[in-house]
RONUMI-271948 format. One line per field, with one value per residue (C-alpha): residue in one letter; x, y, z; chain. Coordinates in steps of 0.25 Angstrom, whole numbers. Layout:
BEGIN
code <- c(a  ...)
east <- c(X  ...)
north <- c(Y  ...)
up <- c(Z  ...)
unit <- c(A  ...)
This chain:
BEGIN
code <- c(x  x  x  x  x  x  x  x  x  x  x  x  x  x  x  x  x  x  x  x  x  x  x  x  x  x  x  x  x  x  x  x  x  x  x  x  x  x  x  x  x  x  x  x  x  x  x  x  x  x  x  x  x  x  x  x  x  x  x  x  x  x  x  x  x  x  x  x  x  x  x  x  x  x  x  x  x  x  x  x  x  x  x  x  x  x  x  x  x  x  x  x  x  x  x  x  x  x  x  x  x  x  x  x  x  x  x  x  x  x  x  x  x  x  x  x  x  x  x  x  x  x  x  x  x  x  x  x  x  x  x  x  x  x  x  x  x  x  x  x  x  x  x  x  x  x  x  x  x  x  x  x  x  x  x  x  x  x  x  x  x  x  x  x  x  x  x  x  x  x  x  x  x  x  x  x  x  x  x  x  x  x  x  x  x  x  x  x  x  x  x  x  x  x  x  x  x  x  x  x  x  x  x  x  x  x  x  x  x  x  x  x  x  x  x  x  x  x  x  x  x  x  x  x  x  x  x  x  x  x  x  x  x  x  x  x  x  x  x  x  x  x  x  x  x  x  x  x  x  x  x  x  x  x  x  x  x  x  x  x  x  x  x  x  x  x  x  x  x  x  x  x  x  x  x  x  x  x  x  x  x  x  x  x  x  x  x  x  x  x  x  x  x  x  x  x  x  x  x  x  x  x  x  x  x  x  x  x  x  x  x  x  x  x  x  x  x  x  x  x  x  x  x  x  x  x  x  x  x  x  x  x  x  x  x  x  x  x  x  x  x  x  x  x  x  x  x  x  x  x  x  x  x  x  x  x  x  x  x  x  x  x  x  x  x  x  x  x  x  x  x  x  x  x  x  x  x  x  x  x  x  x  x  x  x  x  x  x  x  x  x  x  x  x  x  x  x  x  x  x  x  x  x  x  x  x  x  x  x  x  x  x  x  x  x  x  x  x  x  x  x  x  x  x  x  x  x  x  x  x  x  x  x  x  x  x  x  x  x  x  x  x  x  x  x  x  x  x  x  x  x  x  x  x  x  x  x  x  x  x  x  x  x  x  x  x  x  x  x  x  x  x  x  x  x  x  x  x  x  x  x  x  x  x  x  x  x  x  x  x  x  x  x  x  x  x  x  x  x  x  x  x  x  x  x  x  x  x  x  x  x  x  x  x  x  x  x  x  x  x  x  x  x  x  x  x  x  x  x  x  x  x  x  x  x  x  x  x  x  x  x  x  x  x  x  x  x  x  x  x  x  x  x  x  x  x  x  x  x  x  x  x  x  x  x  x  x  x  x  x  x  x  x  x  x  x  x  x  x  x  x  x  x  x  x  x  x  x  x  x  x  x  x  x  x  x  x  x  x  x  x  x  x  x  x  x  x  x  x  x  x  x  x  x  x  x  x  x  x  x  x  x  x  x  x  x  x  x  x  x  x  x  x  x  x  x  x  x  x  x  x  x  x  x  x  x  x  x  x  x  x  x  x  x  x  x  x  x  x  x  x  x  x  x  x  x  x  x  x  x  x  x  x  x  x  x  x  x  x  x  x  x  x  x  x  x  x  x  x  x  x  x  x  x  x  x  x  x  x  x  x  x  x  x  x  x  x  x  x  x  x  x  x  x  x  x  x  x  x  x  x  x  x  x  x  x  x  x  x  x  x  x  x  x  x  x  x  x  x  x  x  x  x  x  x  x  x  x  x  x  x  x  x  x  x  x  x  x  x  x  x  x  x  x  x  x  x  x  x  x  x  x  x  x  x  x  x  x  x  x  x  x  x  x  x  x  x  x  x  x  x  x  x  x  x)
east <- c(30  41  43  50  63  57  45  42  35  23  13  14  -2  -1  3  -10  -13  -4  -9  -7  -5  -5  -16  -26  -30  -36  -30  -26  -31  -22  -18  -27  -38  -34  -43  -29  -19  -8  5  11  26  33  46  49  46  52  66  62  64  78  78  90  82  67  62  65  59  47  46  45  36  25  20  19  32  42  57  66  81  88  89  99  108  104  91  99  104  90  77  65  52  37  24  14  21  22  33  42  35  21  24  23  32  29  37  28  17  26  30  44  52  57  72  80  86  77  77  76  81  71  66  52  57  61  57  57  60  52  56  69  64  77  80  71  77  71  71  63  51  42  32  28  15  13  -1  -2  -12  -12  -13  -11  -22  -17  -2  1  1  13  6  -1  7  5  13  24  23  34  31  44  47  41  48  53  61  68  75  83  96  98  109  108  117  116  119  116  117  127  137  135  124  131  120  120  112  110  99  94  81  79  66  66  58  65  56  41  31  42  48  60  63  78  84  98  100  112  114  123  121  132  131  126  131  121  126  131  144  147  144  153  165  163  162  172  182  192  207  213  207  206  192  191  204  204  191  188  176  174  163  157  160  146  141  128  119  117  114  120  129  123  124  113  110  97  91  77  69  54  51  40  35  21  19  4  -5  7  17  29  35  49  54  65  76  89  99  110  114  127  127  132  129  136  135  138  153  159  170  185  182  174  186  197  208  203  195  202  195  180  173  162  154  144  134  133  123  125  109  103  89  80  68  63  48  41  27  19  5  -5  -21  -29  -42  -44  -46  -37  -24  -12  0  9  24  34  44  58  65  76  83  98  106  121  124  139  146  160  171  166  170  166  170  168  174  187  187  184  191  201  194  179  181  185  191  199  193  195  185  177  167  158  145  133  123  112  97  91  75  68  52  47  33  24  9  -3  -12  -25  -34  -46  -57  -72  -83  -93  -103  -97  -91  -79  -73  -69  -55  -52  -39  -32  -18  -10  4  15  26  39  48  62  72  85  96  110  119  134  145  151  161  148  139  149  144  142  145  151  151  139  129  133  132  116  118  116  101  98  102  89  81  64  54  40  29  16  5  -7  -19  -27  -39  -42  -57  -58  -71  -78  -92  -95  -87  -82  -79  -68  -67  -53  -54  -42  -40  -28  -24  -9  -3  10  18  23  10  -2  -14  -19  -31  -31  -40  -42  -51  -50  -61  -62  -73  -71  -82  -77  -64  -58  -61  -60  -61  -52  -49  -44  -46  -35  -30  -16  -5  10  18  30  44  52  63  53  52  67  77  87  99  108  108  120  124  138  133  120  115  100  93  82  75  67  53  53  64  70  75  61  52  61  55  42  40  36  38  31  16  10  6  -10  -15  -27  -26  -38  -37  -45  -43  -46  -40  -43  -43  -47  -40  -32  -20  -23  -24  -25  -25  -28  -28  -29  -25  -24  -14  -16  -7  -7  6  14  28  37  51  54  60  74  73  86  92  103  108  95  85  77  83  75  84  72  79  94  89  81  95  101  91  93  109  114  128  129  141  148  148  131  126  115  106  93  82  74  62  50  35  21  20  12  -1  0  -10  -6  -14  -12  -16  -7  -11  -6  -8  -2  -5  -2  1  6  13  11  26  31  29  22  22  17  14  13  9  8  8  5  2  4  4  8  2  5  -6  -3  11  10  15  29  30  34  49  49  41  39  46  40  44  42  48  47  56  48  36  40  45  32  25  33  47  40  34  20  17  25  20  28  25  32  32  38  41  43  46  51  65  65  59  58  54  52  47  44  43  37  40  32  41  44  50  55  61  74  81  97  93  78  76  76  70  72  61  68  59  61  53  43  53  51  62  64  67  70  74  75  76  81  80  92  87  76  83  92  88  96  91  96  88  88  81  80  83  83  94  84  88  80  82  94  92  94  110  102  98  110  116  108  111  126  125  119  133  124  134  122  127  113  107  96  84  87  72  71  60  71  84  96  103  96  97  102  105  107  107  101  103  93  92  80  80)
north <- c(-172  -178  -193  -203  -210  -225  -222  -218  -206  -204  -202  -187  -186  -185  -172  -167  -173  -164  -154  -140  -127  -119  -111  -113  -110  -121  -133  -148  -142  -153  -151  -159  -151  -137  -128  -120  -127  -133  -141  -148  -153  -162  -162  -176  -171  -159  -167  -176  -166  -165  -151  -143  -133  -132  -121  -131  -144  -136  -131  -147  -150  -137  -134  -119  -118  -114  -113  -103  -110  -98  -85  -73  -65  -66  -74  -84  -85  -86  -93  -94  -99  -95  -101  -101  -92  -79  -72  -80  -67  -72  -87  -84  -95  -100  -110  -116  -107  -94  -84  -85  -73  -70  -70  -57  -61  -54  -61  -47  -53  -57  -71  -77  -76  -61  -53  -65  -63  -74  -86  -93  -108  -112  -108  -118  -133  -143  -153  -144  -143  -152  -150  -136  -132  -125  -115  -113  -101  -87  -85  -71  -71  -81  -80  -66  -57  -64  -77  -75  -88  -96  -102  -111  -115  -123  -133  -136  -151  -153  -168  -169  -182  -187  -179  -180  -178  -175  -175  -170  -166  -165  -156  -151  -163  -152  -154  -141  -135  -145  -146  -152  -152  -157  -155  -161  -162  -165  -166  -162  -162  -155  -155  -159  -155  -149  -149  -144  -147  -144  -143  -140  -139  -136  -134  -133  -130  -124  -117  -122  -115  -116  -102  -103  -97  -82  -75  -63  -69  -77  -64  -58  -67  -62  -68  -57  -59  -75  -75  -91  -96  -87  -86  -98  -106  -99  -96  -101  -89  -87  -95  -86  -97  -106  -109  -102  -108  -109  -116  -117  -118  -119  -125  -123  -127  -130  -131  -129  -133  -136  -128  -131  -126  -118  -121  -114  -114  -110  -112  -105  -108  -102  -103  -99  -97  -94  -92  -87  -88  -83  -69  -63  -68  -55  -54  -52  -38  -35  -31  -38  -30  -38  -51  -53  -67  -60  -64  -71  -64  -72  -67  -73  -74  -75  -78  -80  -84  -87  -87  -90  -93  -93  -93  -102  -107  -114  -112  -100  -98  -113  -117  -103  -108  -97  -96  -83  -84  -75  -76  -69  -71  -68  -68  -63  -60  -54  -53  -54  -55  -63  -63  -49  -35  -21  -16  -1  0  -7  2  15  28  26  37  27  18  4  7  -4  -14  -27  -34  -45  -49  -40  -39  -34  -32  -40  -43  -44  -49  -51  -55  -56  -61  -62  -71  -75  -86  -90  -100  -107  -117  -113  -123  -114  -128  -129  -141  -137  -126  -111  -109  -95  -91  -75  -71  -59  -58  -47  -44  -37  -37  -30  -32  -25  -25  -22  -14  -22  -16  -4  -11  -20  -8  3  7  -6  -16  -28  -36  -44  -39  -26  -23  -18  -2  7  13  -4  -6  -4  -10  -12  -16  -19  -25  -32  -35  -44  -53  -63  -71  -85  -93  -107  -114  -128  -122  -137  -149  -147  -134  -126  -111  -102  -87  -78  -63  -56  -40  -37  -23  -20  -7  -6  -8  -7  -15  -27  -38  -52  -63  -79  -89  -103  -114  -128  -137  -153  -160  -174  -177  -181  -166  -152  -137  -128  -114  -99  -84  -75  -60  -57  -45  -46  -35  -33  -40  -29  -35  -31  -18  -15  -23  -15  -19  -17  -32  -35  -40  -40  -27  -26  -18  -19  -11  -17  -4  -5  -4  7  14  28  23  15  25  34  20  21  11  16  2  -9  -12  -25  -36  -38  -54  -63  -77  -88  -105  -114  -132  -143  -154  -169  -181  -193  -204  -216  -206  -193  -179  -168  -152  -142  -126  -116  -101  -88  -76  -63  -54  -38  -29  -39  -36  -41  -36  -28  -31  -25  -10  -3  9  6  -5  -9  -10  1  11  19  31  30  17  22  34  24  16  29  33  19  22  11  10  4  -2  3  -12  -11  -7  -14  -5  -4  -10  -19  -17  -24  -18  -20  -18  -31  -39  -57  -65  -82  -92  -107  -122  -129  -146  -157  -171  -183  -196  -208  -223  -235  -248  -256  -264  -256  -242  -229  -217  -203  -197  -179  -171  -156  -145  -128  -121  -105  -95  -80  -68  -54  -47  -31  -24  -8  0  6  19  31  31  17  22  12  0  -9  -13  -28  -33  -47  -53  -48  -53  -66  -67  -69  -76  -86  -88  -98  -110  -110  -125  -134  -149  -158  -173  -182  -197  -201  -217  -225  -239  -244  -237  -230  -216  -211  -197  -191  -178  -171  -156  -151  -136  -129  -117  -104  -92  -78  -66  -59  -49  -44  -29  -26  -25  -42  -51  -66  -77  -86  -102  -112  -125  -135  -146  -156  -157  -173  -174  -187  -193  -207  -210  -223  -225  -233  -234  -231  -218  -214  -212  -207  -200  -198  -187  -180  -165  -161  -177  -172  -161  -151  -136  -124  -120  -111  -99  -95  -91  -79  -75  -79  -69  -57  -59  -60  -46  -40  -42  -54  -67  -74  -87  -89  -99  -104  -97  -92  -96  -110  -116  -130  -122  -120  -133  -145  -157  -161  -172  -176  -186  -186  -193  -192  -197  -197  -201)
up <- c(229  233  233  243  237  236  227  213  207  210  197  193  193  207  207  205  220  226  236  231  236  225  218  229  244  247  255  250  234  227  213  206  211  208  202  196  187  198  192  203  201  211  216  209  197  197  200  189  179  180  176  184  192  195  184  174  181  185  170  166  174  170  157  159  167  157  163  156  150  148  152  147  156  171  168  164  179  185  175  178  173  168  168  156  147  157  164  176  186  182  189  205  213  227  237  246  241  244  235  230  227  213  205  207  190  183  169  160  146  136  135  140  154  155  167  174  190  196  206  204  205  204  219  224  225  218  228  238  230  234  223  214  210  197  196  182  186  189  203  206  214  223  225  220  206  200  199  185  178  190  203  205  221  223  237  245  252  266  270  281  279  266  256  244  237  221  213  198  188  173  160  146  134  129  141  149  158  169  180  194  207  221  229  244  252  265  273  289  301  311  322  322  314  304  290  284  270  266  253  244  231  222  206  197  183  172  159  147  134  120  113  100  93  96  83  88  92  78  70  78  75  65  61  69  83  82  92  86  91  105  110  120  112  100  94  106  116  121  131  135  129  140  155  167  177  191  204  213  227  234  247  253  265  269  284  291  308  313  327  331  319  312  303  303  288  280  267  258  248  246  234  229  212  206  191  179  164  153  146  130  127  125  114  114  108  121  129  122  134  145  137  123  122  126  138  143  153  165  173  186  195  211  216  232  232  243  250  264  269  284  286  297  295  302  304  313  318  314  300  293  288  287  281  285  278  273  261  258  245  239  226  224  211  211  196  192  179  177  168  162  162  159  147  151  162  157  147  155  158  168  177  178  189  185  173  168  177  172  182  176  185  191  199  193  202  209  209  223  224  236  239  255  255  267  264  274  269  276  270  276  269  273  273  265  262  249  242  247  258  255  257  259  259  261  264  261  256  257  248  246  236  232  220  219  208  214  205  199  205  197  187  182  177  174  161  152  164  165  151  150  163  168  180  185  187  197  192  189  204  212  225  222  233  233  242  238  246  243  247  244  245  240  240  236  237  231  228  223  225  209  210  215  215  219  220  224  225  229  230  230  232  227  232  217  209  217  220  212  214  206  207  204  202  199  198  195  193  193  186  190  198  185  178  184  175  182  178  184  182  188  188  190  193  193  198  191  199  202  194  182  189  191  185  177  170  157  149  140  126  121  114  119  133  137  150  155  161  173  169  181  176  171  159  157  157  145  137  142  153  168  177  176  182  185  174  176  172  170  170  166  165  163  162  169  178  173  181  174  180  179  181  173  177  168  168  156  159  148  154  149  156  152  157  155  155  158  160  150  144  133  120  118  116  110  112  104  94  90  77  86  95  106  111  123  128  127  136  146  147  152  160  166  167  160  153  140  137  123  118  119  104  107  119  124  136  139  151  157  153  154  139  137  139  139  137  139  134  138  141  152  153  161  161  170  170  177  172  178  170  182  184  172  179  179  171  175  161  162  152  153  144  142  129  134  125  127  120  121  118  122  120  125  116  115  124  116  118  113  100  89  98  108  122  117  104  99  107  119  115  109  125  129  117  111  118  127  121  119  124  132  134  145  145  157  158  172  173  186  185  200  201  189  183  169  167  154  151  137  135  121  122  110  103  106  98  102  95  99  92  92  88  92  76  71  77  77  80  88  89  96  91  102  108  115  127  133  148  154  168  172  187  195  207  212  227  234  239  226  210  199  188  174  165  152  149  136  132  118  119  113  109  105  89  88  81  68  60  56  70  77  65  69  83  80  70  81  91  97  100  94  103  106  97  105  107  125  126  123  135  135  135  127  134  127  136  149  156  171  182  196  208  221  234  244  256)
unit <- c(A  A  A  A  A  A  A  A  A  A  A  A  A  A  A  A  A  A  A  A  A  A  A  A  A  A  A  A  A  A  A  A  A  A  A  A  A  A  A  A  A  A  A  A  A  A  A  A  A  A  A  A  A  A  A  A  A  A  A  A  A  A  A  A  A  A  A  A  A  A  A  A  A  A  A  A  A  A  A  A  A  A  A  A  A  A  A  A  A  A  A  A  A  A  A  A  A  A  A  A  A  A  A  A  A  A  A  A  A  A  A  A  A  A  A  A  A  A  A  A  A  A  A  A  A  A  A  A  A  A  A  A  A  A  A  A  A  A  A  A  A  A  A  A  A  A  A  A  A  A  A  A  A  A  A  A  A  A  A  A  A  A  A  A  A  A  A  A  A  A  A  A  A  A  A  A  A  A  A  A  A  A  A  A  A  A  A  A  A  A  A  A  A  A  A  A  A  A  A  A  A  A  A  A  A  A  A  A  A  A  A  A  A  A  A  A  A  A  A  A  A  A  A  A  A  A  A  A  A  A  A  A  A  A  A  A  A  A  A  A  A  A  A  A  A  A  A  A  A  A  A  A  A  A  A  A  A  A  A  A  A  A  A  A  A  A  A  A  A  A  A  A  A  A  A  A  A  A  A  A  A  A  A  A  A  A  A  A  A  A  A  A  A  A  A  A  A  A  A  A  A  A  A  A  A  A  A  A  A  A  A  A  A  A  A  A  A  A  A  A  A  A  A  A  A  A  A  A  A  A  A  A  A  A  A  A  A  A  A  A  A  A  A  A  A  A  A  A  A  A  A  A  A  A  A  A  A  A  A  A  A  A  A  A  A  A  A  A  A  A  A  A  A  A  A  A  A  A  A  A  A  A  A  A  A  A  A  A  A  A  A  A  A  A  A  A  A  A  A  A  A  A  A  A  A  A  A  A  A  A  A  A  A  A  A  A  A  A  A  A  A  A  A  A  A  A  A  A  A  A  A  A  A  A  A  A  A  A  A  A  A  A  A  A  A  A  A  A  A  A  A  A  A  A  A  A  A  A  A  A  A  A  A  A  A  A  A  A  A  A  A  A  A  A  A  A  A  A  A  A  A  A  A  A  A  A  A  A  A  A  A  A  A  A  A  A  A  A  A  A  A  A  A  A  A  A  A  A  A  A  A  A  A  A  A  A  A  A  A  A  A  A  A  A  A  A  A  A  A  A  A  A  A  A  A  A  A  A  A  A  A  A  A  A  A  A  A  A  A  A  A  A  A  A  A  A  A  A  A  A  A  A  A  A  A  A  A  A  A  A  A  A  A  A  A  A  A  A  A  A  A  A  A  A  A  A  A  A  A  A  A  A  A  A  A  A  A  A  A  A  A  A  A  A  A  A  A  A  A  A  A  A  A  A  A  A  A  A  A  A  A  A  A  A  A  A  A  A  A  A  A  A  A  A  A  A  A  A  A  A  A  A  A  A  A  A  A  A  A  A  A  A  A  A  A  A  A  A  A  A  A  A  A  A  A  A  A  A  A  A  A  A  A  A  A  A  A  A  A  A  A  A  A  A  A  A  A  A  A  A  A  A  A  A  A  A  A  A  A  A  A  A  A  A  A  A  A  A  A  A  A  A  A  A  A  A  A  A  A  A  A  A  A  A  A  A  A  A  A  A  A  A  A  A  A  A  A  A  A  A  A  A  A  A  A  A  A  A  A  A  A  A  A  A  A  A  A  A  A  A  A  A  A  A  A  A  A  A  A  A  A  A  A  A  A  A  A  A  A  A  A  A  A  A  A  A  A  A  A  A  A  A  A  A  A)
């Protein structure tokens, strides 16, 4: 909720007062009396965070919503998030109740996050969002298939007078990840009976470098080439450990006009991202004709998202309320590589074209994804002579769907490509379509004036995957107003993206090459896998809502998530350089029609199955309370906290040309399992005392381990050990309309556990630069602590 300028907080238990629209049909349902577990965050507390974008300030604020820190290759240019332990595609993202299209940055290297093409929070501006709520809850039934974690609906400003102006800028304790940010809101009434809600945002944020020493240019270096005295930072020639550079650029808009009994509606967002992160150092014996000192390569990313809503609503034949909208998105990514060059066609034939060439930035393709979604929604409450009325509630939605991959430009993929990210080929290049279809119907009845009751149904087609039907129901019983049982049952189906489907590339080491097949493929099938099909899911909780007075309010849900053939990524599977070899996989990379540069020893694929069955079993809690110290202030005590464990419980076995291997070796399955922290335990105290505001926030992050391997042969059991992780702000209003704010996160400078000499050898006797020395999957980062200052004016 958002607050005027000349008065304090109000207490965070009033949260739960809020009117929802989220995980129910029915009209005026308020948080608190939810039969499904709802998490409402407001906009002030979202700000108060002081995280630098909105994945991470949401993540604070919800137990189960965990934010990834670092990302490899072109995941680093585009994270994302999960909820309760499952994939970022099993979270389903709404704006003002409408679906939000998906990233085109497919994240395909291993890691927790892998396979993830979900909604780019980041795209939406902080200081538009009005509040978020947070179902915790499958609810495939009600939204769509994809919904089988849960929804985040994010609920844009409606003012019509008053806005606000901030100003932040902060970085790392460690001198670098230089942040800064400026956003504005306004609030409009252009004519009457109208709203128009107008806001900008820019952001800045540099790298950040945590790598350790090179161990090849240390090796390397001998009397006679003098690599310590010439090469600019030696040993320290790496700088791939760390975050991306990337300015930011969004606005958005909310408007809407009363004419008669309608409403006339539009939102969208738009935004702008330039960014590049560092790739492998490569070594002056790379191509010491043209780089004598070596080269560091960047991958850059050039992105246009945006997404535009109209609908109109109103009432018909009396007591029928209708909503009738439509929704286009758009994401845009045109991949590019600086300071780089392609090796082989330097050094090619004279009679190839481009040989010589000398060009060191190239293009390498681009990733286009687009979502157009059409929805009715009628709804009316029946008096039936029960406690309460029968809302009924139908609608229909129709959906189509493309993805394309653009091939780089002819010096980026001849043969091995440009150094570092070649250039997507021509047999990766490709344009996918699909259209869905679905329908629902949603009954909500209060039988007895304690008892709620919620059953959903809804059939979707898919012209890819056929028909399916999944169902919900939820009930809730409140034995006094101070105690309610609450709990759900629910089916799900999610249909792979077409990112899963399709996406096809060559991924690059210094003297590694990897092709991630399309599941769909030619080559794919020569290892035994013929596309992907849907994942299948059932979801169960049970809890209970307490009210006890005097300030408290209390939730408690344990839940269950079984999800069969769920779509996961292999391991690495070698053709070449490994501990194990497949010949099956160097012929599928030719079938493919990739190149393979000479300086690859290392060569094989990786691809998306449904080779596995899940099962996730957790308890999510949360607890405010209210107290007042009279003249001495008040302080809003929080507690929340989620316990989520991941099993798998069926892999398939290895198809025949894969004899004795398996599509998932530890690293893949500790992805799942164990690289995300089994618990996470949040506690907040916000103070307010006349001008002034404390917040202190306390995360305990419990540990989290996963394997990784340099030659598919040892593996390393990489941990990193519970921590807690200190955020504070301190607020001052200096007048009614201005306060400056000062805050720390991560108070304490806390860093993961670095890896062990001996597995920072292996890495570096396998060719690896083994600059690495944190664990990449951290759930706090690499960075340890940042520090900032704010400044904001409403008016």
């Amino acid at each position: 909720m958002a607050y005027a300028a000349d008065t304090p907080p109000e207490p965070a238990t009033t949260e739960v007062e809020t009117v929802i629209v989220t995980g129910t049909r029915t009209t005026g349902m308020k948080a608190v009396d939810s039969a499904a577990p709802i998490q409402v965050v407001d906009s002030a507390s979202l700000k108060r965070a002081g995280k630098p974008d909105l994945i991470a300030a949401l993540a604070q604020a919800i137990p189960s919503f965990n934010a990834q820190s670092f990302g490899g290759d072109t995941a680093a240019l585009t994270l994302s998030a999960r909820l309760r332990g499952l994939s970022a595609n099993h979270t389903l993202v709404l704006i003002n109740g409408k679906r939000r299209h998906g990233t085109a940055n497919l994240a395909v290297l291993g890691g927790p996050y892998q396979g993830g093409a979900a909604a780019d929070l980041n795209f939406i501006p902080l200081s538009a969002i009005d509040h978020i709520e947070v179902l915790t809850d499958g609810a495939a039934a009600q939204y769509g298939t994809d919904a089988i974690a849960g929804v985040v609906n994010i609920i844009l400003k409606k003012n019509t007078s008053g806005g606000s102006l901030d100003v932040t800028a902060g970085r790392y304790y460690g001198g670098d990840g230089k942040t800064g940010n400026v956003s504005g809101n306004i609030g409009l009434s252009p004519f009457a009976n109208s709203y128009l809600n107008l806001t900008a945002e820019t952001r800045y944020h540099d790298f950040s470098d945590w790598g350790g020493d090179d161990q090849r240019v240390i090796r390397g270096n001998t009397a006679a080439n003098g690599w310590s005295t010439i090469l600019a930072g030696y040993p320290h020639t790496n700088k791939i450990s760390g975050d991306a550079r990337y300015q930011l650029t969004t606005v958005a808009y909310n408007g809407g006009v009363e004419i008669g009994d309608l409403e006339v509606y539009s939102f969208g967002t738009y935004g702008h991202k330039y960014a590049g992160a560092y790739e492998n150092f490569r070594t002056p014996t790379r191509l010491p004709q043209l780089y004598p000192l070596g080269f560091n390569p960047m991958e850059t990313i050039k992105e246009e998202d945006y997404a535009v809503t109209g609908g109109v609503k109103g009432k018909v034949f009396g007591d029928w309320d209708w909503d009738l909208s439509s929704t286009y998105g758009q994401d845009f990514d045109a991949i590019n590589i600086t300071n780089s060059v392609n090796k082989d066609l330097y050094l090619a034939a004279p009679s190839v074209p481009g040989a010589g060439s000398t060009q060191s930035a190239f293009h390498a393709g681009a990733f286009l994804s687009t979502q157009w979604s059409t929805t009715l929604d009628v709804s009316r409450p029946f008096d039936v002579g029960l406690a309460g009325p029968l809302t009924v509630a139908f609608g229909a939605e129709q959906r189509h769907e493309t993805y394309k991959i653009k091939a780089g430009e002819y010096a980026s993929r001849y043969n091995g490509g440009s150094q570092s990210y070649p250039g997507f080929s021509l047999t990766d290049a490709g344009k996918h379509e699909r259209d869905n279809v679905a329908a629902y119907l949603d009954l909500a009845v209060k039988p007895v004036e304690a008892l709620q009751l919620d059953a959903a149904v809804r059939y979707e087609h898919f012209s890819d995957f056929g028909d399916t039907t999944v169902g919900k129901l939820t009930g809730r019983y409140d034995f006094s107003p101070a105690f309610a049982l609450r709990g759900t049952a629910s089916t799900g189906f999610r249909a792979p993206t077409l990112a899963e489907e399709y996406y096809s590339a060559t991924n690059v080491g210094p003297t590694s090459a990897f092709v991630q097949l399309a599941p769909n493929s030619a080559g794919a099938k020569l290892v035994g896998v013929n596309g992907l099909k849907p994942e299948k899911s059932t979801n169960y909780s049970v809890g209970f809502v307490a009210h006890p007075g005097g300030g408290l309010s209390a939730t408690f849900d344990v839940y269950q998530i079984e999800i069969e053939d769920r779509i996961a990524g292999s391991g690495s599977l070698y053709g070449a350089g490994g501990a194990v070899n497949y010949p099956a996989v160097a012929a599928a990379i030719a079938a493919n029609g990739n190149s393979i540069s000479d300086d690859a020893t290392d060569i094989g694929i990786n691809i998306f199955t449904n080779g596995l069955d899940t099962r996730t079993r957790g308890a999510e809690a949360v607890i405010n309370y209210a107290s007042s110290f009279g003249d001495l202030g008040r302080v809003d005590w929080s507690l929340a906290a989620n316990y989520g464990k991941t099993e798998v419980t069926k892999i398939a076995a290895a198809p025949t040309q894969l004899s004795g291997a398996s599509l998932y070796d530890k690293s893949a399955i500790s992805d799942l399992e164990t690289a995300a922290p089994r618990y996470k335990i949040s506690a907040g105290a916000l103070y307010n005392r006349g001008p002034v505001t404390v917040n202190l926030h306390e995360t305990l992050y419990g540990k989290s381990s996963s394997y990784t391997t340099y030659d598919g042969g040892t593996y390393w059991l990489e941990k990193i050990k519970p921590a807690f992780i200190t955020d504070l702000e301190i607020d001052w209003r200096v007048m009614e309309q201005f306060k400056i704010s000062v805050g720390a996160n991560n108070l304490f400078d806390k860093q993961p556990e670095k890896k062990s000499a001996a597995q920072i050898k292996d890495a570096a006797d396998n060719g690896n630069g083994a600059q690495d020395i944190y664990p990449s999957f951290s759930p706090y980062g690499l960075n340890g602590g940042y520090y900032y200052a704010k400044f904001a004016y409403n008016f």
